[in-house]
N, C-alpha and C positions, 0 to 999 in steps of 0.2 A: 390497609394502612395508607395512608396519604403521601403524597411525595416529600419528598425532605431523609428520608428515614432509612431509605437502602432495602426496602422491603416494600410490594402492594399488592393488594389482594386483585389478583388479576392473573387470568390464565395465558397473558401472552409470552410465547415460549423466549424472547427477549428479555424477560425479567425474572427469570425461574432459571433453574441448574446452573449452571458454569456460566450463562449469560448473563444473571444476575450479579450487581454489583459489590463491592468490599467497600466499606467505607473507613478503615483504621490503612493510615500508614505507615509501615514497620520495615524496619533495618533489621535483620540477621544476620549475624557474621561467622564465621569459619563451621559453614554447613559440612552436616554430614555428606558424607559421597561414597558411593559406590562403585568402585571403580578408580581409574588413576587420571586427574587433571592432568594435562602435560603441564608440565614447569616453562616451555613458551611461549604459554598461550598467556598473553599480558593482555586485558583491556575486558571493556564492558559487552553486554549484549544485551541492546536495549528493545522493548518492545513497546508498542502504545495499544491502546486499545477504547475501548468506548465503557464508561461507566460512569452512570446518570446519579446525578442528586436528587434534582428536582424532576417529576415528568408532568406536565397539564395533564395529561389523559393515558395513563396506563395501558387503555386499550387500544391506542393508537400506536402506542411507542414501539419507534423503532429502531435496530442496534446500530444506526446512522448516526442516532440522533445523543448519544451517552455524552457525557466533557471527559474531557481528556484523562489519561492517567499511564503514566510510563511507569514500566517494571522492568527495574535492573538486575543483572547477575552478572558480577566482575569478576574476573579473574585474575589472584597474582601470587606465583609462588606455592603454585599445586590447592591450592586453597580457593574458598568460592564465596562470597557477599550477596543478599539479595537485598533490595532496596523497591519501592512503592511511592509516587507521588500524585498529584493531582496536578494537572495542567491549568493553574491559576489564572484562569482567561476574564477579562472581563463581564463577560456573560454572566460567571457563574458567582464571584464576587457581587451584582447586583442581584442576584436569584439570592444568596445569601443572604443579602441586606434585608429582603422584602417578605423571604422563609419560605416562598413558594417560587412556581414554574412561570416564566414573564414570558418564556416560546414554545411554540407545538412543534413537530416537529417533519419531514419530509411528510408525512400522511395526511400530516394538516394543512391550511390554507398558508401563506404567507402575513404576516398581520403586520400590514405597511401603515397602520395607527401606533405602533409599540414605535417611540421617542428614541429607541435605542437599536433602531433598524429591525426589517421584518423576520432576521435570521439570525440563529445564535455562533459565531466560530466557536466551536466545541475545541479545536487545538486537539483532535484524536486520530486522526488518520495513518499519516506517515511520520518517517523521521529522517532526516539530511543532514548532513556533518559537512560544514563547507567551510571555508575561510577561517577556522578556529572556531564557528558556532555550530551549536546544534542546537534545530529547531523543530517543533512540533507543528505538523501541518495540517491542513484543512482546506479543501480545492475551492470554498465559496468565499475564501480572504486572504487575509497574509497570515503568514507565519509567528508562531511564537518562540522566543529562543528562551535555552534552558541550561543549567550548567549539568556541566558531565563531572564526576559523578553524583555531586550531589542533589539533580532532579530539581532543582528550584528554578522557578520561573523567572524567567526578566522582563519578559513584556513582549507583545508583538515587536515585528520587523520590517519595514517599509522603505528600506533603503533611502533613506534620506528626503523624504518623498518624492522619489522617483517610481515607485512601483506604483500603474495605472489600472494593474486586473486581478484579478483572483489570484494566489501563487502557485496553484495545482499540489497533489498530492504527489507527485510524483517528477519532480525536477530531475535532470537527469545531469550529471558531470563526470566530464571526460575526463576519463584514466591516465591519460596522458598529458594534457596540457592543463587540466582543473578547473576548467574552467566549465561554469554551470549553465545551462538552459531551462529555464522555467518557462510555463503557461498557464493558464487559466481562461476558462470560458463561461457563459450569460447565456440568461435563456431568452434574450432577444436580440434584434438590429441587424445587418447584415454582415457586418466585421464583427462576430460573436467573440471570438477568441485571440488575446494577445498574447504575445511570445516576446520573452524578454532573457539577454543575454547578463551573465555575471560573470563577473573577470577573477581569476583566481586569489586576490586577496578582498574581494568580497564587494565592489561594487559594480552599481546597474549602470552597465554601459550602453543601451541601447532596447528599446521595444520598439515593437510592428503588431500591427493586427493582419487575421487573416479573413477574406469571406469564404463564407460560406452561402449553402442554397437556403439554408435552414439553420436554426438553432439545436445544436445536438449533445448528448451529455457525451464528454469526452475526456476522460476519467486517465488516462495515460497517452505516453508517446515513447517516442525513443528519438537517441538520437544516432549517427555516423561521425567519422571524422567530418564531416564537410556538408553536413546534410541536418534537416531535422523532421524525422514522420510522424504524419498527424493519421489519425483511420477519422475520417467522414461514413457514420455507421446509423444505422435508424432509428439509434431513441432519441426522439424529440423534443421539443421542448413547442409549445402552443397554446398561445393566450389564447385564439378564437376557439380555439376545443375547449378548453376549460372554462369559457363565459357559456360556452354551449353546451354542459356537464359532464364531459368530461375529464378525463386527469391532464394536466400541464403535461407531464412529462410520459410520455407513452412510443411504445414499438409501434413504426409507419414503416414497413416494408416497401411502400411505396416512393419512398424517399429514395431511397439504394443505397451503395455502399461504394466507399470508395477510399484508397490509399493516399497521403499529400506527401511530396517530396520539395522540400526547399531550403534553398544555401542557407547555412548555417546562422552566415551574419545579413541575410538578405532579408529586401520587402516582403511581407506577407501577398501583396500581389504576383510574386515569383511564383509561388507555389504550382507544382504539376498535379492533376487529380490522376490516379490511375484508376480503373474501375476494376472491382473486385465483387464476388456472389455476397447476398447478402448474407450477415453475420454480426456476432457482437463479442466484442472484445474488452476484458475489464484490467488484463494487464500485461503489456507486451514482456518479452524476456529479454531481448538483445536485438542489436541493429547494427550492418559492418558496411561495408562495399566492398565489391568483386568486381574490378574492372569497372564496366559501364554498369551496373546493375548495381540495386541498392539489397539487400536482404533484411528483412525484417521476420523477426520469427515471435510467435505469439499464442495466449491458451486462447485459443477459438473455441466458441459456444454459438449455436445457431440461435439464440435469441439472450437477453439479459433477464438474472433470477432476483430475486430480493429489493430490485426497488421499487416501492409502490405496494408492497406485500401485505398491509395490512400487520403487521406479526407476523405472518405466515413464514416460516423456513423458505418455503420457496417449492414450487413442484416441478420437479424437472425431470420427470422420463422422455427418454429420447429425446434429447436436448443434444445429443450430436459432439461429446469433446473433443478436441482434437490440442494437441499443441501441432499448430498448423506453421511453414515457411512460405513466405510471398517473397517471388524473385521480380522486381519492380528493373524492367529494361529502359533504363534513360536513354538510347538509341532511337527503340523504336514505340515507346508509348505503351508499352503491353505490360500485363501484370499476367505471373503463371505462379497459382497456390498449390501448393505439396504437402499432404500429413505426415509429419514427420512420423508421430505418436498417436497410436488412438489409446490417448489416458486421460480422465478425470482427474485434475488435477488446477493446482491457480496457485499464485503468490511464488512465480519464479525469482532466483536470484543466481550468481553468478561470483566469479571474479572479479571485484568491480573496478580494481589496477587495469584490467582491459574494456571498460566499458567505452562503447563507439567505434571501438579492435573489432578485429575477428578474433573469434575463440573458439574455445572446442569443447567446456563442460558447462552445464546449468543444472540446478537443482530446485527442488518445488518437494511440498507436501500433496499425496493424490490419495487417492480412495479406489478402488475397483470396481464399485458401489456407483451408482447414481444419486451418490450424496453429498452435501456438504461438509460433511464429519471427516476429513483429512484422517488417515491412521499410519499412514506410512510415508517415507521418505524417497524418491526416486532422485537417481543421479542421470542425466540426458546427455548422450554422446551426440551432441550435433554433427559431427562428423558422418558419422555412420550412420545413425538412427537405432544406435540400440541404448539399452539402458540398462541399470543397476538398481535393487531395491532392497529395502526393510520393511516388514511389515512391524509397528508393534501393537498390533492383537487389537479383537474387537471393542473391546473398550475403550481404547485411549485415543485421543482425538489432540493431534501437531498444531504448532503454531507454525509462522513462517522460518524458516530456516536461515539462516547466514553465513557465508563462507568468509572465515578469519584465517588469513596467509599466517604458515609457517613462517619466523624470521629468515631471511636469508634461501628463503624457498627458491627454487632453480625450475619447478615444474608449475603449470597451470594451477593443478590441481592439488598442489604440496599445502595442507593448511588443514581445515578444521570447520564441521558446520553446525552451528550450535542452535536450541530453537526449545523453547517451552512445550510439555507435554501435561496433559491431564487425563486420569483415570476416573471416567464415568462412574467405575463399579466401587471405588474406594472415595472419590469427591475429592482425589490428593492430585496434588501438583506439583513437576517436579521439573530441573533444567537437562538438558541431553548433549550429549558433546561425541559427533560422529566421527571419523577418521573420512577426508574426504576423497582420498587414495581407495577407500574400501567399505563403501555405505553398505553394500549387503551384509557384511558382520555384523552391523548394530552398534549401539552405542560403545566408546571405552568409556563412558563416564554419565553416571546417574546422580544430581543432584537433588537431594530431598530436599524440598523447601514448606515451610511450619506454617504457612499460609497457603489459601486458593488463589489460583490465578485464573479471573476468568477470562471465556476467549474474545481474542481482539484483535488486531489488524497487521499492522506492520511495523517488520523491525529495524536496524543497522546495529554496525560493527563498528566500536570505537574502540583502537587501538589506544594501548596505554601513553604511547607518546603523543597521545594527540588531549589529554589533559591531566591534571594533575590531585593526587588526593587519594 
């Protein structure tokens, strides 16, 4: 079948099971449940994920490349809502106009002839809740804000145009003062990557760029009270290999690897490299300071799976996981890495009241398996280095998780961690709501939901005071 239709006759494992797309958006209200919602657990749990309209080339397509589409499950009053929208991007809106696909996608070339730029913002990535917006992200532009709860779009975000770079998928704002750090990076020039501060009621106070040795894909950061780390890691980015056939974006080992440390609201020339074994990292978990030393802690993979894959799942035996800690000593220049965890696992989350704190619990979907298929839920004692889990069985394959504070919670960990779950062997999809005092029990609460959710990226926690509806 042709693009447009939510269906193509194509064996790329992207467009087939749970990867394939839903094309109806449906409201469900006072879903069945199994189990008991707590009564204070007030607010949404949102997730985006990639689901394509249009694709030029079926066989190329990859789960990169989908437009946006957020899927809700609120909660109020022991009761559960699911909601489905489209991230109403530009892009897609002109793909609509014309019935077919006007981009190809990361596998394909750039098409810097297309009047409408050589790349589509999908608005599928991530999700940020700052300043009273929530916004749909995508690390090759800005932002698109959306209302909570009812998923409608408003349009990109550009701060008044002040925003000069990509706004990354993965902004990070502090727990304590709210105030936000975004970036984004280019796959050329030598100041590849800008960093740009936002002030707690939501405007751009300031950017810097940073150099680098090379152009590198750098897909997360994190930040400290006082600091913000960048990892300089080997997937590259090169026009003269791609005029010379092969791929722009490729693992150079020979680039190396390296940690960046720099003040907060400072020059991107501040920046300290620290050197670190080579490694690739798609998404850090947390970042505090300890006296003189910075700690960043993060799921370490000895090389990056699924970009450039062709379709392909990705093959990754012995691929080395680790959720790995780097003690970065501002003293003496030296960086010293420790495995915390050796588990297959990605898409850490945390308490995010303490993010750029030290804290003491973080949670991830892992696998025991050298796969991508997530089936269980592990809770990580960064204190100690031990951990807590759920498996739920070989079929069912987790989204990312999120941790929702108890009202009036007195402990870290007093709250709730909620996350979409689907069953391979039934094709059902359903919401999960863990006790985060005691992940090995399993779920207190099973959410049937009367549609497929397929899988996709990443989530947030929208408390109920933070919109209305």
């Amino acid at each position: 079948m042709a693009d447009g239709a939510g269906a193509w006759t194509t064996h790329n494992p992207y467009l087939n099971g749970n990867f394939a797309p839903v094309m109806d958006e449906n409201t469900f209200d006072d879903l069945e449940v199994e189990g008991v919602i707590p009564d204070a657990l007030e607010g949404a749990y949102l997730r985006i994920g990639s689901n394509p309209v249009y694709v030029k080339d079926p066989d190329l397509y990859h789960w990169f490349d989908g437009d946006g589409m957020v899927h809700s499950l609120a909660f109020s009053r022991g009761k559960a809502r699911y909601k489905n929208r489209f991230m109403r991007t530009q892009g897609l809106a002109l793909e609509a106009e014309a019935g077919h696909a006007l981009w190809g996608g990361i596998n394909s070339p750039p098409d810097f002839s297309n009047p409408n730029g050589p790349y589509k913002n999908v608005a599928n990535t991530a999700i940020v809740l700052h300043a009273g917006a929530a916004m749909a992200l995508w690390e090759g532009g800005p932002p698109h804000v959306f209302t909570v709860p009812d998923l409608e779009t408003v349009g990109p975000m550009d701060y008044d145009g002040k925003l000069n770079h990509p706004f990354s998928a993965h902004p990070k704002v502090d727990g304590k003062t709210k105030e936000m750090v975004t970036f984004g990076y280019g796959p050329m020039g030598d100041k590849p990557v800008g960093v740009s501060i936002v002030t707690p009621d939501g405007a751009l106070k300031s950017s810097t760029a940073l150099p680098l040795r090379k152009p590198v894909m750098m897909h997360d950061f994190a930040i400290t009270a006082n600091y913000n780390v960048f990892m300089d890691l080997p997937m590259t980015f090169d026009l003269q290999r791609l005029m010379g056939g092969g791929q722009m974006l490729d693992w150079e080992p020979e680039n190396g690897a390296r940690i960046g440390i720099m003040p907060r609201h400072g020059d991107g020339e501040e920046i300290r490299w620290f050197d670190i074994d080579n490694c690739f990292v798609f998404h850090t978990a947390t970042a505090w300071e300890e006296g003189d030393h910075v700690v960043l802690i993060a799921c370490r993979m000895q090389r990056p799976i699924l970009v450039g894959s062709s379709g392909a799942k990705g093959d990754m035996p012995e691929n080395n996981y680790t959720v790995a800690r780097w003690d970065l000593d501002l003293s003496t220049g030296r960086a010293t890495e420790t495995e915390l965890f050796a588990l297959h696992g990605d898409f850490p989350r945390f308490n995010e009241s303490l993010a750029a704190h030290k804290h003491r619990y973080a949670y991830m979907p892992f696998n025991a398996s050298d796969q991508i298929d997530f089936g269980g839920l592990v809770k990580l004692d960064l204190e100690d280095a031990t951990y807590k889990s759920f498996d739920f069985g070989p079929t069912t394959r987790l989204s990312e998780a999120v941790f929702a504070a108890r009202p009036g919670a007195s402990a870290e960990d007093e709250g709730w961690l909620i996350a979409f779950a689907h069953d391979e062997a039934t094709d059902e999809s359903s919401g999960v709501i863990l006790d985060a005092q005691d992940v090995a029990s399993g779920p207190i609460a099973r959410i049937k939901i009367p549609t497929r959710i397929p899988y996709g990226f990443h989530a947030a926690w929208a408390p109920a005071s933070t919109y209305t509806g």
